[in-house]
Structures are given as structure tokens and as C-alpha cells.
C-alpha positions in Angstrom: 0.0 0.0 0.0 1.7 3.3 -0.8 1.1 6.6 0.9 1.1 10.0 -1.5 3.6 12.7 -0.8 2.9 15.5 2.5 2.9 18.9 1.7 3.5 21.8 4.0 0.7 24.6 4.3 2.0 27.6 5.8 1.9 27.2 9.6 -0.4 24.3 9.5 1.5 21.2 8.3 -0.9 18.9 5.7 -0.1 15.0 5.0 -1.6 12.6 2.4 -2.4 9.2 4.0 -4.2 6.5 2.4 -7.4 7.4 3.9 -7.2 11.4 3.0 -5.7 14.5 3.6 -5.0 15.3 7.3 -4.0 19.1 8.8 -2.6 19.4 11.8 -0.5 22.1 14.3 2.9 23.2 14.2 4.2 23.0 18.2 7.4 23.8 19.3 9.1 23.4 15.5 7.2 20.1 15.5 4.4 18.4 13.4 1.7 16.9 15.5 -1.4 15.2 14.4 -4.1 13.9 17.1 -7.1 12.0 17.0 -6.4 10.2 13.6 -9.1 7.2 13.3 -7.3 3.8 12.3 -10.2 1.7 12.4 -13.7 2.3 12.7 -15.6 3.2 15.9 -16.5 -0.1 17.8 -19.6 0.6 18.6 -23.2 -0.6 17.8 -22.6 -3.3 15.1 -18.8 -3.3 15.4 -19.3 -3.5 19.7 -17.1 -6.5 20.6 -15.8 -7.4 17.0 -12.6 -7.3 15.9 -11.4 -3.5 14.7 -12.3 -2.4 11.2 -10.4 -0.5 8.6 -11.4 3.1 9.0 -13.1 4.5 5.7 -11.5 7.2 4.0 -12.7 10.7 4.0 -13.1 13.2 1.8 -11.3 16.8 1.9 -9.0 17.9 4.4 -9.5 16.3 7.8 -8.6 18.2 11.3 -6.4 16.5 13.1 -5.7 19.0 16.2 -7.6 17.4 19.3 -7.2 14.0 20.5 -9.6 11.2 19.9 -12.2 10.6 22.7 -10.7 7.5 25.0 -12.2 4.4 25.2 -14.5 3.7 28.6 -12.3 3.3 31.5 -12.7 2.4 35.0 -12.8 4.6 37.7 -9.3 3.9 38.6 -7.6 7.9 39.1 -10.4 9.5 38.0 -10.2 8.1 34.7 -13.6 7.4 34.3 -14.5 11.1 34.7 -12.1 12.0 32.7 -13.8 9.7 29.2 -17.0 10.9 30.5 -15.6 14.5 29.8 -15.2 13.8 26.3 -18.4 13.6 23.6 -18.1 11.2 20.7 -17.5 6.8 19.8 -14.1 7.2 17.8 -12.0 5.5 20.2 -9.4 4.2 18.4 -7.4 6.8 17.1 -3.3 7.5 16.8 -1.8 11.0 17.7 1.6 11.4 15.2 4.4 13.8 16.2 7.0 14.5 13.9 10.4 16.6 13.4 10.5 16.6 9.8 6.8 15.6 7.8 7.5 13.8 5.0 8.0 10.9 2.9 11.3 10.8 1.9 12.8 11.7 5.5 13.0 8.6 7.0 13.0 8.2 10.6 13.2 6.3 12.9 9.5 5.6 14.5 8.5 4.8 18.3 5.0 3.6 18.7 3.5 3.9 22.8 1.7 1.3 24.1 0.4 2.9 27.6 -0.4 1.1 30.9 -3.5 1.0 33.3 -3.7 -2.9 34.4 -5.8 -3.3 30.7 -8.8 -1.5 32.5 -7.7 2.5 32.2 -5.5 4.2 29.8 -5.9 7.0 26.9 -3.4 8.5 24.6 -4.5 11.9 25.5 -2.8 12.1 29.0 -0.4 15.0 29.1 2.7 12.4 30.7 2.1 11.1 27.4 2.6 14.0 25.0 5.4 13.1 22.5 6.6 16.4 21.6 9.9 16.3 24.0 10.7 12.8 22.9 10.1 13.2 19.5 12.4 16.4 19.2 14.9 16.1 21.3 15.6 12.5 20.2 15.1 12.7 15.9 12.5 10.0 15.9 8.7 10.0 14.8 6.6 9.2 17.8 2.6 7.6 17.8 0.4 7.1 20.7 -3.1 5.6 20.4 -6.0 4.0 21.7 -6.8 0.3 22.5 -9.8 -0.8 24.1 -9.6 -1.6 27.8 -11.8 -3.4 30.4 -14.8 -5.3 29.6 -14.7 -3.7 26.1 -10.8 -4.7 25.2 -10.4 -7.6 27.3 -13.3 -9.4 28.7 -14.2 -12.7 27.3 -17.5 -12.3 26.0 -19.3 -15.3 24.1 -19.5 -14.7 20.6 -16.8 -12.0 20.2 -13.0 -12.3 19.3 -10.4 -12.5 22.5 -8.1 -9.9 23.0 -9.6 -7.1 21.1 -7.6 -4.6 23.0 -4.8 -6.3 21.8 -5.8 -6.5 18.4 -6.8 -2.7 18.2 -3.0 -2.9 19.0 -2.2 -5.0 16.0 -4.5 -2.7 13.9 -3.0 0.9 15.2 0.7 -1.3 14.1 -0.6 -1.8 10.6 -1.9 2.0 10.4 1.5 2.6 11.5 2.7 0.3 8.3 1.1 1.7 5.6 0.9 5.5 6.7 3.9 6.5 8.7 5.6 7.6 5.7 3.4 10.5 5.5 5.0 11.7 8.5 8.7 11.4 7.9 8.9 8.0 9.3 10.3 4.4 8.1 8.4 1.7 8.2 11.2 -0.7 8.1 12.0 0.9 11.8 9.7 1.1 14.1 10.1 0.4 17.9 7.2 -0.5 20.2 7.8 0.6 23.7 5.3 0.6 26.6 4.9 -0.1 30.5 3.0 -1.8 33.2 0.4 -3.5 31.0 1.6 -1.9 28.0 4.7 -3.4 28.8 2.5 -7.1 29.0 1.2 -5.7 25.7 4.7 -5.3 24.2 5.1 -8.6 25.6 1.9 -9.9 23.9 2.5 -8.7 20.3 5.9 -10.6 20.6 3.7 -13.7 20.6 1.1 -12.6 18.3 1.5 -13.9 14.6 -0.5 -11.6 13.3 2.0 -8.7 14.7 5.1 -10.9 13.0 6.8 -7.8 10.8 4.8 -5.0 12.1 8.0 -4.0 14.3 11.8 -4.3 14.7 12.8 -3.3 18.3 10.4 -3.4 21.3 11.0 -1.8 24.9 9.2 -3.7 27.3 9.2 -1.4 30.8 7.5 -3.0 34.2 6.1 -6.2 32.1 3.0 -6.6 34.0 3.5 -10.7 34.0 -0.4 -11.9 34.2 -2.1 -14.0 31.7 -5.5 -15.7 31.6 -6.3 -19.4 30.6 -9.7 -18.7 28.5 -11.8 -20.6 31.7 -10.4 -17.4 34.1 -11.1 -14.7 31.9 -14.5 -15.8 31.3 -15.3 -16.7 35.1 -14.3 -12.7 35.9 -16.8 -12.1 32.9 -19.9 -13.3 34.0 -19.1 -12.0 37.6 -19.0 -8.3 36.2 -21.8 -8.9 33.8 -23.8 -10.9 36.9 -23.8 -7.1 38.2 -26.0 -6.1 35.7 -28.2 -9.1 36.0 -26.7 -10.2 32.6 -24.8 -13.0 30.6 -21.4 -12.5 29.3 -22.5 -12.3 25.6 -22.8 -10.4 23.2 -26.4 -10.3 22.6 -27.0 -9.4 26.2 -24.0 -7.0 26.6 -23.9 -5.3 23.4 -26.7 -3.2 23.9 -25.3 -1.9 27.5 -24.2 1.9 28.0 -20.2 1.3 27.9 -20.2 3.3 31.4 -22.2 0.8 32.8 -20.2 -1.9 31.8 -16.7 0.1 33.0 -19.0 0.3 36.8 -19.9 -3.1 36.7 -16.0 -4.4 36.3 -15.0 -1.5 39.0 -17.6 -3.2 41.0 -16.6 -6.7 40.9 -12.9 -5.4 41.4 -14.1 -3.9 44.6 -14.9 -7.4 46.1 -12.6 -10.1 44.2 -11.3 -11.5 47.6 -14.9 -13.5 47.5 -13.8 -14.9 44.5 -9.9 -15.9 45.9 -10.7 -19.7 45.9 -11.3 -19.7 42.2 -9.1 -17.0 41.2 -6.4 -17.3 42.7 -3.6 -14.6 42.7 -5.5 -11.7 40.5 -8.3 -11.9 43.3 -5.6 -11.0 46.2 -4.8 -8.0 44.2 -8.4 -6.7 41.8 -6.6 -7.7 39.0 -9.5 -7.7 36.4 -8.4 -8.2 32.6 -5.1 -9.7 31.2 -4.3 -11.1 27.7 -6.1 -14.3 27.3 -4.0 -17.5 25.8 -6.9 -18.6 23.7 -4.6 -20.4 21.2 -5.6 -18.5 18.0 -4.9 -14.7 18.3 -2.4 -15.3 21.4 -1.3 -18.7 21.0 1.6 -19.2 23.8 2.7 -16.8 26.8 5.3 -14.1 25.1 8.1 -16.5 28.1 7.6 -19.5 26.0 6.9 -17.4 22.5 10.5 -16.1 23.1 11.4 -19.7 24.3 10.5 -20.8 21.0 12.6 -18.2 19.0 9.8 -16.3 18.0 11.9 -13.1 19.3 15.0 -13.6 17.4 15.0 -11.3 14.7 13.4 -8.6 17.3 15.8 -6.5 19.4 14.3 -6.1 23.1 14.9 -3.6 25.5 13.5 -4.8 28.9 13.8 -3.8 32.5 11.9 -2.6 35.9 12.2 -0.6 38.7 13.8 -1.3 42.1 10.9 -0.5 44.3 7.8 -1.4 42.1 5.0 -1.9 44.0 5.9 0.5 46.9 3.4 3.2 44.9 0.6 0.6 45.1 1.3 -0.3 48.7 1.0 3.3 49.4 -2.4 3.3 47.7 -3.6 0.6 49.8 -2.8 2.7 52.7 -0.2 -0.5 53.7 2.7 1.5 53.4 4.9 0.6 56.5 2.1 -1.0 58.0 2.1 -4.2 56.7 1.4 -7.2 59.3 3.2 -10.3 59.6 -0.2 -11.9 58.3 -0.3 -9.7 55.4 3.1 -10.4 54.4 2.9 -14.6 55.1 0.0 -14.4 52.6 1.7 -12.0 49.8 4.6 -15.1 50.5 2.3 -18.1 50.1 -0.1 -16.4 47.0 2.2 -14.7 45.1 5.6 -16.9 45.9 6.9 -19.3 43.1 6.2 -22.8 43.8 5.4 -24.7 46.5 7.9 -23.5 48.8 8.4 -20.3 47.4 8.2 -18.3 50.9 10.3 -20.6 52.3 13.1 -19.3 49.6 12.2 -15.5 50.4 12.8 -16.1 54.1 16.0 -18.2 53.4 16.8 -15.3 50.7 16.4 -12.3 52.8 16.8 -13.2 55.7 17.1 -9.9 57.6 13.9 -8.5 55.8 10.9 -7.6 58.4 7.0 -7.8 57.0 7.1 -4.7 54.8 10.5 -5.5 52.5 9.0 -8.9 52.1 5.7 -8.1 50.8 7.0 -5.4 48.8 9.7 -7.8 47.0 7.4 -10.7 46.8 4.5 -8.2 45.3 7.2 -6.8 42.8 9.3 -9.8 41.6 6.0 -11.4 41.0 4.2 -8.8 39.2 6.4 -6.7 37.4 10.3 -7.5 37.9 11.0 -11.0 37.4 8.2 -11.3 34.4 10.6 -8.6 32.8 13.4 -10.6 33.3 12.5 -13.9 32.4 11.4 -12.1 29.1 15.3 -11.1 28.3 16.4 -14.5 29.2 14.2 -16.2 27.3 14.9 -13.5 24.1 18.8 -14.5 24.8 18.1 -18.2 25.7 17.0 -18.7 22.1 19.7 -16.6 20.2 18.3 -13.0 20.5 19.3 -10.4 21.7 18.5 -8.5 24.7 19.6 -5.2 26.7 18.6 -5.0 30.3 18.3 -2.1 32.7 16.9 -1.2 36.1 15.8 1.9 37.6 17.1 2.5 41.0 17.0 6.5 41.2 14.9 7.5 44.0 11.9 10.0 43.3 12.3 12.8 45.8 8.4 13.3 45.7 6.1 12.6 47.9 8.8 12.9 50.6 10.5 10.5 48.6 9.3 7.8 50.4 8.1 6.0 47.1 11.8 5.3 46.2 12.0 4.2 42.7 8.4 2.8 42.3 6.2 2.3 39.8 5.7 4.0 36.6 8.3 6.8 37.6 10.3 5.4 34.2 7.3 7.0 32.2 7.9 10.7 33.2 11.4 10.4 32.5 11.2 8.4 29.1 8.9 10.8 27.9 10.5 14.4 29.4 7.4 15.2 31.1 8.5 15.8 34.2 5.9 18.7 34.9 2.9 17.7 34.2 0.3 14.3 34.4 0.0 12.7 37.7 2.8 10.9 37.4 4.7 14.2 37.3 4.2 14.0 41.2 6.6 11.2 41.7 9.5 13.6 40.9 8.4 16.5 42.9 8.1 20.7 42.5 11.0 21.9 39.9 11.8 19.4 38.5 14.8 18.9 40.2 18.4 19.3 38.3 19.5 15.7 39.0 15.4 14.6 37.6 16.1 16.5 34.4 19.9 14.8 33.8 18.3 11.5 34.3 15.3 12.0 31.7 18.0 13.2 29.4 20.1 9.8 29.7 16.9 7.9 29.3 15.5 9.2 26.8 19.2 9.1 24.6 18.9 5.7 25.3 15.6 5.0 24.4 16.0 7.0 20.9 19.4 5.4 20.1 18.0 1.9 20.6 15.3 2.9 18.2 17.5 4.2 15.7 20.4 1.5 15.8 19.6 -1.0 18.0 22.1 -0.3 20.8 20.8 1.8 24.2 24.7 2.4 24.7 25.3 -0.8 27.1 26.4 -4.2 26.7 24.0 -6.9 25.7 22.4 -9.7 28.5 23.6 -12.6 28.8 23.4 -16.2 31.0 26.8 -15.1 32.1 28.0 -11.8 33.1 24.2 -10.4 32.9 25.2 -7.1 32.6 22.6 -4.4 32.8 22.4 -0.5 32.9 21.3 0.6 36.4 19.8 4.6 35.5 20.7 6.2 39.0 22.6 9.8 40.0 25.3 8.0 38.9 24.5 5.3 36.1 26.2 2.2 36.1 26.8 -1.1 34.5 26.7 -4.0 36.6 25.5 -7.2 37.2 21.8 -7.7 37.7 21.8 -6.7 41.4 18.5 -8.8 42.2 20.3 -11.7 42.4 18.5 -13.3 45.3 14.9 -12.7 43.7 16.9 -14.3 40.3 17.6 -17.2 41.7 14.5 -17.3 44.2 12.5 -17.2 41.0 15.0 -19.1 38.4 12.6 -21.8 37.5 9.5 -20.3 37.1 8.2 -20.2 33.7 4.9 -17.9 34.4 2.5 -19.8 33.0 -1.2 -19.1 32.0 -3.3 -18.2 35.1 -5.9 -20.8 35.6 -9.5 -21.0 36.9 -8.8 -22.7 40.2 -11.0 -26.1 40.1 -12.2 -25.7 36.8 -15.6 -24.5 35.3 
């Protein structure tokens, strides 16, 4: 599919794409497009199906607001925040760009953003691209993907994974119109965190992905993934709420608020449902990828395993003190009981003697360090290491880094927690709610951190190499982005070993059906 040439029109930069003509804003010397449709609204016949192509347009199409999000949950307010916003065009891309048009060739970084797969929207302002994309010479997209009930929930008689195949979709927009913007199609880099690192994680394992990227940056892989049975056992609890079956007869016709409340609502009490849910009851963890076999075939652990990673450069890593944010938002936060902590050990452990290994591990650790590291290596920190090992296990290649700075917000008793990589990847460190993490200022030692961070980022985009030696099995070398930045082995080494044979397998329903 080939993309006609841009052309500039006076302040207000105009590109072809294969759908029409698209004007946009000129912002800081750069190009910037929002709210760009790449596949048709998903709403009444399209509810629950698979995204569309969007239909071309005639004329010259604004492109200077963002898109309306998707329905969220209430999660920070993002529910109020969609609510805000009038119109069904959920899935659309925002473009930034240095240097419109097609013969300029850059590289491309495409944002996958986080929010457990039951908030996120584009339109944030931690996610504006305009820093990143300047500063670093590369074309930068952000975009839209169904979340919740609407993206993720198993539904009878619709397609799994539908946020991730909006994902797949907003890839191949990326494919056949990034051209129009200065970018190359033949490099682009998909980078995201928390579940968009899962998502990064996904599309590693997704066929239908195969060739849609070159490089990935996997940040705080959120590790869960639902056997088929799970995902639709959380279903027909949230659409029990409404007094409905999980289908799409009886769902389809439901206000997508609703729907978003009746998900929040179920979250609100998943500790009923711990006997047959196991580890995402203990902490509301709603939607994941679903390993149905056909659009997600394996987990991305044994996808990567199988080699499927080996023509894909990966940039993976975590922060030191990942779940310290979301102890603090539990109101836990050096109050955790020995209880609390013996359960986090026993649920969220590896194997069958897995708190056994923590206590052997650490053994100087009182209730809070071990909930936090059990909580974190589970969740986000070993799932993002196991990735690299399982890229370099099977011939790829992987760089590895940690973030161990610690966030003088909040009285900078949140250490390096997380989602405080997604301020500094992006430069935003003044705005967004994340912005609170690094305080009033920004501070000078916040600002020559971003800078290192996002050099890396943009380098590994354009070449392949985030300026550090490669992971491997022995040395395991990774970049530690601190005051002082460092190479060094992977200083986790008790949780590595703790958690050295775990292969993070598809979350079951507990007992079956």
C-alpha cells in the first residue's frame, strides 16, 4: 500500500495518507497530528468485533484534538475523565514528527500505555510526544486500545483480546501511513509499560504482529495471563452485576459506562472470589491477555522460548521498588502485618515452597520488605526478566536495565516505584499525575536522568544499541539509570535465583468450570 507525498501549508503542516488529507498544528518546531481514526468506531454493530479499517474521508480532515478515550474504569479519575469527552471514535493515533514527509526517514516509536488493561488513553499530558520526538530525531505515535470489559473481557461470541488486536490494527496504520509523516516503516520500535509493557510482551507472541515491528522496549512487564476458563469466570461476575450473561447479545446493547461500573464493581470485592481465582483476586486484577490459542497462541516466556523473538531487538527492565506506589495506595505502606506479608509469600511466591526461599533469601527482611519484593518480583520485575532471558536463551538479543533512582516526591518515600520510568522516558517531568513522583521543579538531578533515558531510548530505536552491553546467561550485565549510572550485574540476584525456574505460565481458573 503506498502513501502519497505531504505537503507543507503555511503554519499548518498537511499530509496525504491513504485514507485522505489530514491538517494538523505546528508545536514547538514540530508536526503533531491527534485524533487520527485507524479503524472504525466499535460501537453498535462493530461493539465486541474485531477492529475495522477506517473509511476514507473526503477533503482535508482536522487532526488538532485527540480522539475521545475508550470507557475506562474509575481507577484515578479516569472514568470522569472519558466521560468529559463527547463522541464513539475511540481508536485513534496521535503522530508527532520533526521533519513531515516521505522521503525523510526516521526512525518511528510507537507507545503502548499502561493502566492494568482496565484505564489508559493517549490523550494524557505524561504522554505528550513532543519532547521525545524532538529532542531524540524519531517519529513518535500514541493511540487508543480498548480496555476493560470492552478490550479484554471474554464475551461469548466476540473475538479474544480485542484490545490487543486494536494494538495490532493501530501497528498496521503505522505500516502503511507512517511515511506520510517522515517516518520508516522498516523501523519502528514498540515501547510501553506496566500492562503496556504485557502488551509489548503480547505482540511478541502474536503472529498476526510478526513484521509489524523491529525493536520493542518492554518497561515493568506486567506478567499476568488468563487461561480462556479465568477470563470468562471474571466475565460473567462483572456482567452478573447487571443481571446479565457474558455475551454479546445481552451486553452489546449496554451503555459502555455501565459496563466500566460493573468491572469496578466486581474489582471492589474479588477477595470473595480468591478460591477460584487465585492470585488476581488477592490484588483486583481484572483483565489480562487471554492465551486462547488462536490470536495469542503461547505466553510471550515461551513465545520467546520458541525463537519467536530472534529477529526482534528487546529492551527490557523494571524498577527497584515497584510496588511501593501501590502499597501506598492501599494505605499499607509501613504498616504491613506479619499476616499480610505470610499471605503476599504463600499467593504470590513461586512454587510450593516459594516463601520458604524468600525467608532463606532475605533473611534480615521484616513484613514490609518482604511483601513489597514478593509483590514486585512477581508482578512486574521478574516477568521482565524472564522475558530477556528467554529472548537471549534462544539466540536474540536483549539489553537489560533497572531503575534504582529515588523520586524525591512525595517525601521520597516511594523510592524508585512504579511507573516513575514513564515521566522520565517521555520528558514530562511537569505535568500528568505521574509528574508528582518527581516533585516541584523538577529537580536538576530529575532533568539529567530524563535526558540519559531518553538518549537511550531514541538510540535503541534508531540503531539497535541503548549504549550498554547486551544480556547474557553469564556476566548479565545491565544498565542501572541512577545519579550515577552504572553497568553492573543484575543486582536482584536473590529474587533471580529465588525465581530461576518459574516459567509464568497461563493463570488458571482454580477447580475448573
Amino acid at each position: 500500500m503506498t502513501v502519497a507525498a505531504s505537503e507543507p501549508s503555511g503554519a499548518e503542516p498537511v499530509v496525504r495518507l491513504v485514507a485522505g488529507a489530514l491538517r494538523g498544528t505546528r508545536e514547538a518546531g514540530m508536526a503533531v497530528f491527534r485524533g487520527v481514526p485507524f479503524a472504525e468506531p466499535p460501537v453498535g454493530p462493530l461493539r465486541f468485533a474485531a477492529p475495522r479499517p477506517v473509511r476514507g474521508w473526503g477533503g482535508v480532515r482536522t487532526a488538532q484534538s485527540y480522539g475521545p478515550p475508550p470507557p475506562q474504569g474509575g481507577h484515578f479519575g479516569m472514568d470522569a475523565l472519558a466521560a468529559d469527552v463527547v463522541g464513539d471514535e475511540w481508536l485513534t493515533v496521535n503522530v508527532w514528527s520533526p521533519e513531515p514527509g516521505p522521503g525523510a526517514g526516521l526512525p518511528v516509536m510507537v507507545w503502548l500505555q499502561g493502566g492494568a488493561y482496565t484505564i489508559g488513553m493517549s490523550g494524557l499530558p505524561e504522554y505528550d510526544g513532543g519532547r521525545l520526538a524532538r529532542e531524540g530525531g524519531v517519529v513518535l505515535v500514541t493511540f487508543n486500545y480498548r480496555v476493560g470489559l470492552e478490550g479484554f473481557g471474554q464475551i461469548e461470541g466476540a473475538p479474544a483480546n480485542r484490545g490487543l488486536l486494536d494494538q495490532v490494527a493501530a501497528l498496521e496504520w503505522v505500516r502503511d501511513n507512517i511515511r506520510a509523516f517522515g517516518g520508516d516503516p522498516d523501523r519502528v520500535t514498540v515501547f510501553g509499560q506496566s500492562a503496556g509493557g504485557g502488551s509489548v510482551a503480547a505482540l511478541l507472541a502474536m503472529p498476526s504482529a510478526a513484521g509489524l515491528f523491529g525493536r520493542a522496549v518492554a518497561q515493568s512487564v506486567q506478567g499476568t495471563f488468563f487461561s480462556p476458563e479465568l477470563a470468562a469466570d471474571i466475565a460473567s461476575a462483572c456482567a452478573a452485576e447487571l443481571g446479565l450473561r457474558p455475551t454479546v447479545a445481552d451486553l452489546s446493547t449496554v451503555d459502555p459506562a455501565l459496563l466500566s461500573a460493573a468491572g469496578d464493581a466486581v474489582g471492589a470485592k474479588t477477595v470473595q472470589w480468591a478460591g477460584r481465582w487465585g492470585q488476581v483476586a488477592h490484588r483486583s486484577i481484572m483483565f489480562s491477555p487471554v492465551v486462547e490459542g488462536d490470536a495469542l497462541p503461547v505466553t510471550p516466556w515461551q513465545a520467546l522460548a520458541d525463537g519467536a523473538g530472534r529477529g526482534i531487538e528487546l529492551l527490557v527492565g523494571h524498577t527497584r521498588h515497584e510496588t511501593r506506589l501501590l502499597t501506598a495506595l492501599d494505605g499499607l505502606l509501613g504498616q504491613v502485618t506479619q499476616e499480610q506479608a505470610a499471605t503476599a509469600l504463600d499467593v504470590f511466591g513461586p512454587g510450593q515452597d516459594g516463601a520458604r526461599r524468600y525467608r532463606d533469601g532475605f533473611p534480615a527482611a521484616g513484613p514490609d520488605e518482604l511483601h513489597e519484593l514478593v509483590l514486585s518480583d512477581s508482578l512486574f520485575r521478574m516477568p521482565s526478566l524472564h522475558l530477556a532471558q528467554a529472548q537471549t536463551a534462544a539466540g536474540g538479543r536483549a539489553h537489560v536495565y533497572e531503575l534504582t533512582w529515588h523520586a524525591p516526591g512525595m517525601d521520597g518515600v516511594l523510592g524508585a516505584c512504579h511507573g516513575l520510568d514513564v515521566p522520565l522516558v517521555f520528558g514530562n517531568l511537569d505535568r500528568g499525575q505521574p509528574a508528582a513522583l518527581i516533585g516541584e521543579g523538577p529537580p536538576p538531578e530529575a532533568e539529567a536522568l530524563s535526558a540519559r533515558m531518553r538518549a537511550a531510548w531514541t538510540a535503541f530505536a534508531a540503531h539497535g544499541d541503548p549504549g550498554w552491553p547486551a544480556y547474557d546467561a553469564g556476566q548479565r550485565l545491565v544498565q542501572l539509570f541512577d545519579t550515577r549510572p552504572a553497568v553492573t550485574a543484575y543486582p536482584e540476584e536473590s529474587s533471580r535465583r529465588i525465581w530461576q525456574n518459574h516459567d509464568f505460565p497461563v493463570l488458571p481458573l482454580i477447580g475448573g468450570q
